[in-house]
N, C-alpha and C positions, 0 to 999 in steps of 0.2 A: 582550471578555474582560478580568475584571477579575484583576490578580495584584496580591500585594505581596509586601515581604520587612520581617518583623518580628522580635519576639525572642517568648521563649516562657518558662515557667517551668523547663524542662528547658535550656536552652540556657545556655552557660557566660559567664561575663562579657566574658571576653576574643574579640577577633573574630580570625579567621585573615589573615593577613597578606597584602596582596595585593600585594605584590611577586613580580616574577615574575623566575626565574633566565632566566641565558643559555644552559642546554640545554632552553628550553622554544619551541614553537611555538605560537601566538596565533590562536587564533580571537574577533575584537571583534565583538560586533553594538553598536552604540551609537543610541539615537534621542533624540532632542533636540523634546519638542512644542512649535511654533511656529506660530500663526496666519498663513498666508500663503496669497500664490494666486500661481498664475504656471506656468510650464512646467516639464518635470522634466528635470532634467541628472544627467546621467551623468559623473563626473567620474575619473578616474584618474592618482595620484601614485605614480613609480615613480622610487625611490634607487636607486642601484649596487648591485647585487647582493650584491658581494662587501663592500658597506658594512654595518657592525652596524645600520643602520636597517632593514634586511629592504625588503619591501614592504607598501603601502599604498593597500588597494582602496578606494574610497570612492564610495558613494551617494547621492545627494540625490532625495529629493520631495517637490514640492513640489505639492498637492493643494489642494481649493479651503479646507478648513478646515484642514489643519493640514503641518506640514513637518517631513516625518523624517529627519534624515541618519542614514545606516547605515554602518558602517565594519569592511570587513572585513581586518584586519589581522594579518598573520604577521610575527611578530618572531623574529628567530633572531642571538643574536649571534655563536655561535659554532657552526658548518653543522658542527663535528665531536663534539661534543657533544650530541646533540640526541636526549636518552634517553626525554622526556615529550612528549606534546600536549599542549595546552590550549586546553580550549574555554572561556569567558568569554561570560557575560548579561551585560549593563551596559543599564541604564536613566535618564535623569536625570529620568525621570518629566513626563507629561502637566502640565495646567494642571486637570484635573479630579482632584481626589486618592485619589478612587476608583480609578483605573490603580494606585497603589501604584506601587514607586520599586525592583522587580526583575521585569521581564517581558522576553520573548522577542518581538521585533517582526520581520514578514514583511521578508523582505531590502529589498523595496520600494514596497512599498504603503505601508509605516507601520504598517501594523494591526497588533494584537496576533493571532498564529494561536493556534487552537482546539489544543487540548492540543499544545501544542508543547514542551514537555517531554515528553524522548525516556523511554520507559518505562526504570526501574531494572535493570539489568544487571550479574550479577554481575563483577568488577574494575574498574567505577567509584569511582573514587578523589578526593576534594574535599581543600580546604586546611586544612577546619577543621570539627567536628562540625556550629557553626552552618548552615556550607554545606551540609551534608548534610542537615541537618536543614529546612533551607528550603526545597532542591528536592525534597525527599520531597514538603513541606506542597505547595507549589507544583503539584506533579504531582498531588497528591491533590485537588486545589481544582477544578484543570482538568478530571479527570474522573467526577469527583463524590460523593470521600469526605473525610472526617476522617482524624484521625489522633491517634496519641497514643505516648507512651513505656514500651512494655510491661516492659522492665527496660534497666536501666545497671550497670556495672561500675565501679570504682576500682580504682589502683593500689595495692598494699599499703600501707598508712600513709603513704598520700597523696592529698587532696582530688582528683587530676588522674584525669581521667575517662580508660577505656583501652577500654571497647566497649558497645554498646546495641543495644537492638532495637525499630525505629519499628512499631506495626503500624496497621491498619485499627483505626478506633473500635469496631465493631461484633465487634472478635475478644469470646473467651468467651462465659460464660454469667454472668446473675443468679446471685451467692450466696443463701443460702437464706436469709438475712435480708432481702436486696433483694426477694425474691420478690414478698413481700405490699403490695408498695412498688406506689403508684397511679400513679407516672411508667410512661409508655409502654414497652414494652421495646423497647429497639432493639441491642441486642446479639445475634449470629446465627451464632457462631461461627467466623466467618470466619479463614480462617490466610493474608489478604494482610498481607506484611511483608517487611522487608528487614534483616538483620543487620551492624552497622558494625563496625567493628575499627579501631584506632590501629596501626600500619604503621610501621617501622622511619625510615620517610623522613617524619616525622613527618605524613605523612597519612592520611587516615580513606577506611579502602577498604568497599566492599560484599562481603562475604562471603559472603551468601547470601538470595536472591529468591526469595519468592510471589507471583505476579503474579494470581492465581484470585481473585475474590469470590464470595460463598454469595447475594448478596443484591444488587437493583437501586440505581442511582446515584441520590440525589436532592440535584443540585446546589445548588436553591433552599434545602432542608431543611439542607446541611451549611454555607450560610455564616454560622450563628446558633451551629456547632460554637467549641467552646472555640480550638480551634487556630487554626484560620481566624479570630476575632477578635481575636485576638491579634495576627495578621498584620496585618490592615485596623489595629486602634489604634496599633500602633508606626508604621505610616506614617505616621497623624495626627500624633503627638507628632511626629516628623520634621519634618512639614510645617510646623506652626505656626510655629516659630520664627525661621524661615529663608524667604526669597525664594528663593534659590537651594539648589535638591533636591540633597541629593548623594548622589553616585552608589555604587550599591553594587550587588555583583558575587558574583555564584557559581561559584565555579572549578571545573570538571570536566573531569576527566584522561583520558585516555583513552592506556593504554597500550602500546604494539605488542606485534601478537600472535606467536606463534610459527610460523613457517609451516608448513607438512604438508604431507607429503612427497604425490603423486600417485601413481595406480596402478602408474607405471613402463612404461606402453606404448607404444610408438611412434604408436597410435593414438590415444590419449589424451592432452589437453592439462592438464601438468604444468607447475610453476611452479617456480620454485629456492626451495628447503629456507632459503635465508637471505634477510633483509630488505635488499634494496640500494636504502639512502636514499640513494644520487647517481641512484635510475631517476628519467628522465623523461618527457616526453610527445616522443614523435621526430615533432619538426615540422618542414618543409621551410622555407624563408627563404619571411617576409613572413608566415607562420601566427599567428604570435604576433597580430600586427596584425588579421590575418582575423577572429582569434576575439574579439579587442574590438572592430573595428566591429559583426560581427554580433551582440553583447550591448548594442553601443549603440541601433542599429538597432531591435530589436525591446524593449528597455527602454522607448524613449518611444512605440511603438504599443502595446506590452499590458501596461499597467502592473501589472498581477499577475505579473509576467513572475519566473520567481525563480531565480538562479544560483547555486552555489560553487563555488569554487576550491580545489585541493589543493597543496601545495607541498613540497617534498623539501627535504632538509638545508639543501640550496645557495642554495634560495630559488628554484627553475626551477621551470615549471608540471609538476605531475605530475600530477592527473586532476582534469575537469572534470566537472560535473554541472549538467546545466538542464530547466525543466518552467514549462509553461506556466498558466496559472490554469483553461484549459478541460480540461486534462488531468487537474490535481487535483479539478474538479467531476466527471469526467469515471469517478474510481476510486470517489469514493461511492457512487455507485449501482451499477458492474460492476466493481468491484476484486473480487470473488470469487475471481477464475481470472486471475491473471498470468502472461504469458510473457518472458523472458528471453530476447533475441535476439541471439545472440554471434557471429552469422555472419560479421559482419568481420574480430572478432579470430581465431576459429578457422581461416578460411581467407586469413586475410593481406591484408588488402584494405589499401586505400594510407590508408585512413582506419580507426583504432581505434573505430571505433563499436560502443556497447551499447546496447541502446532494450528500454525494457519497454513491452509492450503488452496490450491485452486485446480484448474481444468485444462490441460492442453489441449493443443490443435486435435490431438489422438482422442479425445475422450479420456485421457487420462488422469489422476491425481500426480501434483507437482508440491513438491515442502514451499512456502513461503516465507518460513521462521520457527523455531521451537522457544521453550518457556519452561524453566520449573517456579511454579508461583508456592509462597507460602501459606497464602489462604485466598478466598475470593471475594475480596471487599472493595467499594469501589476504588478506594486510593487504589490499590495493588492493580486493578484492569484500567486505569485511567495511566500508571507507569509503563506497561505494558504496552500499550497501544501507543501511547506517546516516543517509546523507544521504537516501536517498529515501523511506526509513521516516518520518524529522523532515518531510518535508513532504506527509506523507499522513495528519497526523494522529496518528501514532504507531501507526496500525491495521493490523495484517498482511494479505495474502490467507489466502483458506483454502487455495488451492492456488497454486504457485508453477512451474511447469514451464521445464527449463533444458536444455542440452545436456550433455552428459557430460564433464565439466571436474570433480576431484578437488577441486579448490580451491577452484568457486564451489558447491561441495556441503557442502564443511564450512565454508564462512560464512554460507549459510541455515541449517546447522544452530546458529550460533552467533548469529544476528542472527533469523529466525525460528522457534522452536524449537518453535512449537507449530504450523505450518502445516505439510500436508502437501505432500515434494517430491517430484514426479513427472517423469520423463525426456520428452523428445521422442520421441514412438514413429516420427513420420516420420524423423527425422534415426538411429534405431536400425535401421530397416528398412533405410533405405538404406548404412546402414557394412554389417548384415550382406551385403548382396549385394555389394558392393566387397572384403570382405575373402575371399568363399570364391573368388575368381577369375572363371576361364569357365565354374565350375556356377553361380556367382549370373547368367549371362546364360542360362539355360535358362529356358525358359518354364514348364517342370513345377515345378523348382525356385521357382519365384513364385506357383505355385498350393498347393502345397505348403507353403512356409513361411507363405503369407498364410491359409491352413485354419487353420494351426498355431495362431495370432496370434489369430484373430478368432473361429474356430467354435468351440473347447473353452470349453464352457459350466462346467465343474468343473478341479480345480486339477490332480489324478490325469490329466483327459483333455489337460490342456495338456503336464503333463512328460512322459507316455509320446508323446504326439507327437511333442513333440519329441527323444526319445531316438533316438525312429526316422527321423526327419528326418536326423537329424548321421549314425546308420549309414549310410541310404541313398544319403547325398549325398557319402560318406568325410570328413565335418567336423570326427570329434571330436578332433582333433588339434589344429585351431587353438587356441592356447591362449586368442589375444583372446575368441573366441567364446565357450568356457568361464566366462570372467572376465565376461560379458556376461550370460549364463544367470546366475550368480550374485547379480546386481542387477536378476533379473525382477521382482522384485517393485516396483523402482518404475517398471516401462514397460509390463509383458503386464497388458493390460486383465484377462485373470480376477484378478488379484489388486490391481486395482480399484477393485471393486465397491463400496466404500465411500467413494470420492474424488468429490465433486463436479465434475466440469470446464467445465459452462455451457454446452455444444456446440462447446468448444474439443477436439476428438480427431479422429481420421482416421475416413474410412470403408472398409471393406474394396475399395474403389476407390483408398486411397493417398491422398485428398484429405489435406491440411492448412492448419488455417488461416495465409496467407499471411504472413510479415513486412512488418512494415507500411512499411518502404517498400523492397519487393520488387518488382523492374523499375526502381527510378529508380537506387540505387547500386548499381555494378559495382566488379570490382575494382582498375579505373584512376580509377572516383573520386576528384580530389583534392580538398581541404579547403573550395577555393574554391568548385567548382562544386556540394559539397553544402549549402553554405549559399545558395546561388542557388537551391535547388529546395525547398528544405526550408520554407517557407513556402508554395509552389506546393503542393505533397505537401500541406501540413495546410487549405489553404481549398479543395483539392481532395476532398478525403474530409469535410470538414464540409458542402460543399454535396451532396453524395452524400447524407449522414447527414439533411439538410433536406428534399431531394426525395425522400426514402424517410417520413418522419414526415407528409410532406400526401399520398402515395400511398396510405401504411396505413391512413388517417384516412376514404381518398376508396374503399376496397374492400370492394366487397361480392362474396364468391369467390362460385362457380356451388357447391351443395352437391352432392355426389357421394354421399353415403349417406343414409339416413333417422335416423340416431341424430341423438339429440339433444346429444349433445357437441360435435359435428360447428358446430351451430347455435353451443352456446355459447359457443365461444373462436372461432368467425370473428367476433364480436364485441368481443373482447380483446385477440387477438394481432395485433402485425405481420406485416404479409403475406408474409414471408419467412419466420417461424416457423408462422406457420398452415398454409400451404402442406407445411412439411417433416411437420406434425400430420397432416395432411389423407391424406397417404400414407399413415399409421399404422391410419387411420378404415378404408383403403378396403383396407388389407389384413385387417382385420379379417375379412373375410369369405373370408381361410384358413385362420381361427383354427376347429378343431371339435372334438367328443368333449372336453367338458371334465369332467372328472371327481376328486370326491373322493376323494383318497388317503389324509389324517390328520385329526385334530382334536383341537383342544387349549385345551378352553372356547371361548372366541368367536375362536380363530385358526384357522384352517383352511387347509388346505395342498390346493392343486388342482395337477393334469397339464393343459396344456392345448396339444394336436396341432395343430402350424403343419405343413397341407401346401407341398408346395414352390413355386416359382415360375409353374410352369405346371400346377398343382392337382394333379400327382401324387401319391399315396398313398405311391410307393414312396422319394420324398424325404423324407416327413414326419419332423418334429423336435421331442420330447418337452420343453416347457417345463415349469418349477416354477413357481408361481405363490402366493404366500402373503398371505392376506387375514385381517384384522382387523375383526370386525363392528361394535367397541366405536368403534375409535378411524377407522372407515371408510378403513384403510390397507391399501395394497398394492405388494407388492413380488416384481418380476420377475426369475427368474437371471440375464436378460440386460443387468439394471441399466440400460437405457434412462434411465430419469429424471437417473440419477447423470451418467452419459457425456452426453446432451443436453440435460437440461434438461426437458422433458415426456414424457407416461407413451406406454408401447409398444402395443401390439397384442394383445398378450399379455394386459395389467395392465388394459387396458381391456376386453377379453373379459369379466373376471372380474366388475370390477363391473358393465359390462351384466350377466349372470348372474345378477348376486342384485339386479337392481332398483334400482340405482343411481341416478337420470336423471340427475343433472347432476355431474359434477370437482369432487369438493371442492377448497375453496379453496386448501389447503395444495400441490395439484400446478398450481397455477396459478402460476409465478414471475411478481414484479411484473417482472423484470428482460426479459420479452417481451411486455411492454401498449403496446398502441399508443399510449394514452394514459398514459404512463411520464414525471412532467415531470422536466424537468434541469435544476433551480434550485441559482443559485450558491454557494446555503448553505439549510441546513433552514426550513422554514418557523416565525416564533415570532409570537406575538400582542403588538400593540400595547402592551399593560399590560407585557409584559416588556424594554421600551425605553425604557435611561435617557437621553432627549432633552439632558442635560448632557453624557452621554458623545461624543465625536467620532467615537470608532470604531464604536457602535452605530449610531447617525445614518447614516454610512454604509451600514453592514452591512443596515439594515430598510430605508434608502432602495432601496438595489441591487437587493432580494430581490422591493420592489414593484414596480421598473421589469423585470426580467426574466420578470416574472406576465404585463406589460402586452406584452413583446418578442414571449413565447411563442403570446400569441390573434392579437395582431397580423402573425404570417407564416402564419395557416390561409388566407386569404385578400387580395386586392386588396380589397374594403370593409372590411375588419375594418385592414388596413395603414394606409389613411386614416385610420380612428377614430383608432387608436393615435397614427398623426403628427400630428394635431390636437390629440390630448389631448398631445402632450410638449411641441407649440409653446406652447399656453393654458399650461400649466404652469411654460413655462421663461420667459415673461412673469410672469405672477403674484411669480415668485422674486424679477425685477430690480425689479418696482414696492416689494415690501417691504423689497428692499436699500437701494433707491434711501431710502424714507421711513426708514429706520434713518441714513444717511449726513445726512441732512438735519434 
């Protein structure tokens, strides 16, 4: 990934000052390209706390092409003043001048990460228009637009610039003279943009964000854009001159937010209404120590390995955050449906653990990230997510599901604003039956509320249930409970129907998907022993995740029905989703009396009679079924597809019906193929790698030995090829080093 930081015609002469005060806190990345080879050290320099030098995290890798030192550094002179953050890019640029001389480098790999400029949010705040104007371009490069100066503002009878608006190249339309114009139109109206403002504290804040485009990305196409070369020739001119690159920095603020206030419930986890920057991480003697050897530890075995550290006034650790490189392969392909797992903090465990996790192809639970937070207030999950969002690419889930916490609700809605948040329906279930007393241990009462929950196929039949639930059970007094009904809409499945979850949801048996590491920490877990097991946990569920990819490969299931859907995805799916399919196939045949009710050009709305479980007539259950001749779409009341991920019983009645034979493609998710690969970065064609660049070299190196990783574990002869071809290989290397050297 190529960046740079240039000037532009819009950009003012003068540059913003990068002096930094003493009520500001210091986020450094620095990398230094240096040809070397040798081992990687983990190095850490720590002044007196309560000395103005702060503290001084520091990095080194050292790789076989090239050596990055990384430096993360919090500067705080004065712990009582300390009104701003500052986050700080610093580059001193590669030896290929292509890199360009302001990029974002992985905390320790050295590489440059793929849009790693965190997307524009409104009260981002820089030192100077130029900064602003750079990490616009810069963000726009990485995900593959232009950019340009849609208008500017002065100050009355004064050259001095007071506000602007950067948008996407492609905003507006052709004027009616451009029209007849034989240049390509590339304009599409698009309204991505972001609105600046000059700020009393003489800085340039965002005002106000469009993040939507009308139109596809073509990275290749926008580096020939005006802006972008602009950018690429100001580094040139840079470079020429001078041996030594210098350094140049993008300053972005990040300002504390307000906190909000929580439901006020005794059962509700609420946060204090005020920011207390002396919180910190409440570690036991010797912790401190724990948590840097185990970042030493697993730094120089997985060197994609990537940490931050948070720090309060005083300069004490206040929350951590780390993710593995298998984790972040790991959200590309199933980052669809994230869970939030707060189980430590909400119920007090001796360790502050958060972990996000999600679902593989297997039905499995995958790490997304871990967290020790100091407390749970919104600043602290609004740092949190804004750290884990930077190392995921800057791409949200669609759906995000969390526990019932006031605080980390209003910081997905401040950090993902466009994904939808859905509650823990297991962790709702079980508060309602705790909080009505000894009628939540009645067995009726369990059949009852779980009818309530699961069966009401319409929104009318869920609330008169449940009105009659609370009379009959004397409930409606609880007031939590009330307050709970109030927010069904982001946990009672009818109101749903629209959320994708992947096969992350309960079954009316109460299943949920596990936390992922549910059974190893208790709540006498101390610090030490979860770092003792926390490596055990992850090569334990990775070989789990291997023996399931050569089993799904090696299964041919016994076919139970004659349809031919049945045939077709025991060919596609993993043998844990096929299986759960397969049930769907064989209930089919309680699916009868299907019959047209409406019609609406080629949509057609069918009833279709699911007898009960033992074929009685007198349980039977009127389903809605709505089908599309044109677009070959169908959709069930019971949203099956949505809640699991493949079509129901129902949905599949329907197109058998009208002659269907085979699942169009589109109810086929790639994210349950047994043949689903998990490469460590996208696959790109040779012609697109600049063999000058060190980090590409890398990056196509990596992409072809994990092609050669993935055939190589189907079998023991295919493992010997593979070990063959790496020894030949890694021979061939040293005879050409060797002839270089000589």
């Amino acid at each position: 990934m190529e960046e740079g930081l240039g000037t532009s015609e819009q950009l003012p002469e003068d540059e913003g000052s990068d002096n930094e005060s003493a009520s500001e806190e210091v986020f450094n990345i620095t990398c230094n390209g240096i040809e070397s080879d040798g081992d990687q050290v983990l190095n850490v320099e720590t002044n007196e706390l309560e000395t103005t030098a702060g503290q001084i995290l520091e990095f080194k890798s050292h790789e076989a092409e090239r050596n990055c030192e990384h430096v993360l550094n919090f500067e705080s002179n004065d712990p009582r003043d300390n009104n701003h953050q500052l986050l700080e890019f610093h580059s001193n640029g590669l030896e290929d001048p292509r890199y360009g001389d302001t990029t974002i480098i992985d905390g320790h790999t050295g590489s440059a990460l793929g849009k790693s400029y965190p997307p524009p949010v409104v009260g981002m705040e820089f030192e100077s228009y130029e900064d602003a104007y750079n990490y616009y371009n810069c963000y726009a490069k990485e995900l593959g637009f232009a950019i340009r100066v849609k208008s500017s503002w002065t100050k009355r009878n004064s050259k001095e610039k007071r506000g602007a608006v950067l948008c996407c190249n492609c905003e507006g339309f052709k004027t009616m003279k451009e029209a007849n114009s034989r240049r390509k139109e590339t304009r599409t109206g698009c309204l991505a943009m972001i609105r600046l403002r000059l700020v009393e504290s003489n800085r340039w804040r965002v005002d106000e964000v469009k993040l939507e485009h009308n139109h596809l990305f073509d990275p290749e196409r926008v580096q020939n854009s005006k802006s972008h070369k602009k950018m690429d020739a100001g580094v040139k001119r840079k470079l020429e001159p001078a041996v030594d690159v210098e350094v140049r920095t993008i300053k972005l603020y990040r300002t504390p937010a307000v906190e909000t206030p929580g439901y006020g419930s005794s059962d509700e986890r609420t946060a204090s209404s005020q920011i207390d920057g002396s919180t910190r991480l409440k570690l036991k003697e010797g912790d401190n120590q724990l948590i840097y050897n185990f970042f030493c530890r697993v730094q120089l075995t997985k060197p994609n390995f990537f940490y931050i550290m948070d720090l309060n006034d005083e300069g004490y650790l206040k929350n951590v955050f780390w993710i593995d490189s298998r984790s972040r392969t790991a959200y590309a392909y199933f980052g669809d449906v994230v869970v939030v797992d707060t189980t430590c903090l909400s119920k007090k465990y001796d360790i502050p653990l958060l972990a996000f996790f999600g679902l593989n192809h297997h039905k499995q639970t995958l790490l997304l990230g871990c967290s020790l937070l100091s407390d749970e207030s919104f600043e602290t999950y609004v740092w949190l997510l804004r750290a884990w969002l930077s190392c995921m690419s800057g791409r949200p889930p669609q759906t995000i599901i969390t526990d019932r916490c006031k605080a980390l609700q209003n910081a997905i809605s401040e950090v993902f604003p466009r994904a939808q948040h859905r509650l823990n329906l297991s962790i709702i279930l079980d508060s309602i039956v705790d909080t009505v007393g000894e009628v939540g241990e009645s067995e009726v009462f369990h059949e009852v509320l779980y009818n309530t929950v699961y069966s009401s196929l319409k929104v009318d039949e869920f609330e008169v249930a449940w009105e009659e639930m609370t009379q009959q059970f004397g409930c409606r007094g609880y007031g939590w409970l009330q307050s709970l009904y109030e927010d069904r809409e982001q946990w009672a499945p009818i109101y749903m129907k629209d959320t994708f979850l992947a096969g992350i949801c309960i079954d009316q048996c109460g299943k949920f998907m596990c936390p992922f590491f549910d059974g190893y920490v208790h709540k006498q877990t101390n610090l030490r022993e979860f770092f003792d097991i926390y490596d055990f946990v992850l090569q334990k569920v990775h070989q789990k995740e291997v023996r399931c990819d050569l089993e799904s490969r090696e299964f041919s299931p016994a076919l139970r029905t004659r349809c031919n859907y049945e045939l077709q995805l025991s060919k596609l799916y993993t043998k844990e989703i096929f299986l759960k399919f397969q049930d769907e196939m064989v209930l089919m045949s309680n699916c009868s009396g299907i019959a047209q009710i409406h019609s609406n050009g080629p949509i057609i709305t069918y009833i279709v009679k699911e007898r009960g479980v033992q074929g009685d007539t007198r349980d039977a259950r009127d389903f809605e079924v709505t089908y599309d001749k044109i677009g070959v779409e169908v959709r069930c009341i019971c949203s099956c597809f949505k809640f699991k991920g493949y079509l129901c019983k129902h949905a599949l009645s329907v197109l058998n019906y009208n002659g269907i034979e085979e699942i169009p493609n589109h109810y086929i998710l790639t994210r349950w193929r047994k043949d689903f690969k998990r490469l460590y970065a996208p696959e790109l064609g040779s012609s697109n790698v600049d063999i000058s660049n060190p980090v590409q070299r890398f990056d196509h190196l990596h992409r072809r030995a994990m092609q050669v990783v993935d055939k190589g574990m189907t079998s023991q002869d295919h493992y010997m090829v593979a070990w063959q071809a790496f020894k030949e290989s890694l021979n061939k290397v040293r005879l050409a080093a060797d002839k270089h050297v000589s």
